[in-house]
C-alpha positions as CSV (number, residue, x, y, z in Angstrom):
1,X,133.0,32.0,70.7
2,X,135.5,33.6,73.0
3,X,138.5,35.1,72.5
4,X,141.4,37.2,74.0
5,X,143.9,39.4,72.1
6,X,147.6,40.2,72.6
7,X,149.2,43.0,71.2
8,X,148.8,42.3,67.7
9,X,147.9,38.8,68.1
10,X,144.3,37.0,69.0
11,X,143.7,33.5,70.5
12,X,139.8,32.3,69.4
13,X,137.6,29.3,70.6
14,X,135.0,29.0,68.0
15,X,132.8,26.7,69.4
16,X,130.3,23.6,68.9
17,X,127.6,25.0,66.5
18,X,129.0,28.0,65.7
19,X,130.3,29.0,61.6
20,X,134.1,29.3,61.1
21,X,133.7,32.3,58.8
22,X,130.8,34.1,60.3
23,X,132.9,34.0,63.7
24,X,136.1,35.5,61.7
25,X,134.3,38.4,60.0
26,X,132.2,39.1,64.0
27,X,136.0,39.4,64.9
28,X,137.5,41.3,62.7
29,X,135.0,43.6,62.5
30,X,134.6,44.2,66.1
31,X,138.6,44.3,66.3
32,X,138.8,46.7,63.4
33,X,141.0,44.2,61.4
34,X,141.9,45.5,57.5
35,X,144.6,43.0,57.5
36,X,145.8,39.4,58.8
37,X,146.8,36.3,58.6
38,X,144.7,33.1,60.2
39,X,145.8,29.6,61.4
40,X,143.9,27.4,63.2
41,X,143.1,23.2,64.1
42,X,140.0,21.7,65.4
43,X,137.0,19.8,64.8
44,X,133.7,20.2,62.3
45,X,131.0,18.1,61.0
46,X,129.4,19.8,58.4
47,X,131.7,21.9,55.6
48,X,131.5,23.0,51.8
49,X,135.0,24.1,50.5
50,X,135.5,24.9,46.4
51,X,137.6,24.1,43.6
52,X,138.6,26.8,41.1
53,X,138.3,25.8,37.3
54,X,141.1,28.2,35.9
55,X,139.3,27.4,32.2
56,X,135.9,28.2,33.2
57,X,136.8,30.7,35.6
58,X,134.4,29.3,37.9
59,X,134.3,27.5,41.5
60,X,132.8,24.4,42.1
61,X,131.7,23.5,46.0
62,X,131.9,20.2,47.4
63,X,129.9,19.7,50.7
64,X,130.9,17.0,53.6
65,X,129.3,15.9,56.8
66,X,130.6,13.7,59.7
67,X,133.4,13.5,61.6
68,X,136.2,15.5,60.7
69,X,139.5,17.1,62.0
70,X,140.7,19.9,60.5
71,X,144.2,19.7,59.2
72,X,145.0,23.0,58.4
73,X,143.0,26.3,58.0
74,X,145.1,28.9,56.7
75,X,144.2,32.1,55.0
76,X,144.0,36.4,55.4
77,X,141.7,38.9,56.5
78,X,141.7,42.3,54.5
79,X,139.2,44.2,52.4
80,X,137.8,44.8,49.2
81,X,136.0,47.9,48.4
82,X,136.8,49.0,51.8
83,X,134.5,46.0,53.3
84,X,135.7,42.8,55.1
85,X,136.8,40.0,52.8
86,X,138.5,36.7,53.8
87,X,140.7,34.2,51.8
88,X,140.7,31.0,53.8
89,X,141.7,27.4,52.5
90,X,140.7,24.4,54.8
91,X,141.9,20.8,54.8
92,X,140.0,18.5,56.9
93,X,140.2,14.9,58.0
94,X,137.9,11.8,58.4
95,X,138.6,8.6,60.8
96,X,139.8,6.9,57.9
97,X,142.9,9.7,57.3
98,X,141.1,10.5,54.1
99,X,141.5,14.7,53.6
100,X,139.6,16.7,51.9
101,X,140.0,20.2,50.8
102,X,139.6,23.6,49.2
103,X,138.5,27.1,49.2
104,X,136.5,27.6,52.1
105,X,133.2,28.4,51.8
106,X,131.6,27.3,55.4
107,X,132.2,25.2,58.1
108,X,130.4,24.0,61.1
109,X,132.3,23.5,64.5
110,X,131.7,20.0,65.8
111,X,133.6,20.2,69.1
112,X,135.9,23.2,69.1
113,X,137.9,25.4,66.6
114,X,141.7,26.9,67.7
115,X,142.3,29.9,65.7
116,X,145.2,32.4,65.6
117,X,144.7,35.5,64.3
118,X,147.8,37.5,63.7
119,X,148.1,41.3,62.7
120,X,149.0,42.9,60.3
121,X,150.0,46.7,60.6
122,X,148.7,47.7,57.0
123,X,146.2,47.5,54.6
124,X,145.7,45.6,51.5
125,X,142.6,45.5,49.2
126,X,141.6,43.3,46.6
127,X,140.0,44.1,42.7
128,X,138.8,41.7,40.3
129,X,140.5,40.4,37.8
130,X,138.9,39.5,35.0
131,X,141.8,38.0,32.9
132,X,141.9,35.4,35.8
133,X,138.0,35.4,37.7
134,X,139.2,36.4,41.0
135,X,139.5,39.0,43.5
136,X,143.2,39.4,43.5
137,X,145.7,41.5,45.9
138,X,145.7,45.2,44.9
139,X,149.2,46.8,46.0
């Protein structure tokens, strides 16, 4: 992975082999990041994303290899209990257009990942919620 940041704005090459996530939390931690928002397009072979079940409160993962673009990866950085945390949602294609998506859980770059990290001049941490079984926002 390289990457280059500008003003409040970084430009990251995740590449072949490397973890999406790992490589987001290496830098935000190394950047200091307590909050952002996180685009990015590219390719990955091997990836497990998750459904949440509202009624059980519950995630289920569903894992996929072979050849896939990603879509759209969009999510935040920010913290909860002062620690890094990341909400990232990923939608990825195969060669036969069919997408496939959820919750992001991890995701191996195939080729090369294009991320854009913008951000965010504050600080927003997240608490559990037991009514719903998640870590929601906490303004």
């Amino acid at each position: 992975m390289e990457y280059r940041k500008f003003k409040s704005t970084i430009i990251a090459r995740i590449d072949k082999g490397e973890e999406v996530l790992e490589k987001i939390k290496e830098i935000a931690e190394k950047e200091n990041i307590k909050l952002a928002s996180i685009n990015a397009l590219g390719a990955i072979n091997d990836f497990t994303v998750g459904v949440f079940n509202v009624d059980e409160k519950k995630y289920y993962a569903n894992d996929f290899k072979g050849n896939f673009e990603i879509v759209s990866l969009t999510g935040t950085i920010n913290t909860m209990n002062d620690e890094f945390y990341a909400h990232i949602h990923l939608s990825a294609g195969n060669e036969n257009g069919e997408v496939y998506g959820g919750h992001l859980n991890r995701a191996i770059t195939s080729a090369t990942c294009e991320m854009v990290i913008n951000i965010i001049d504050g600080r927003v941490d997240r608490e559990f919620n037991e009514n719903i079984g998640l870590n929601l926002l906490k303004f």
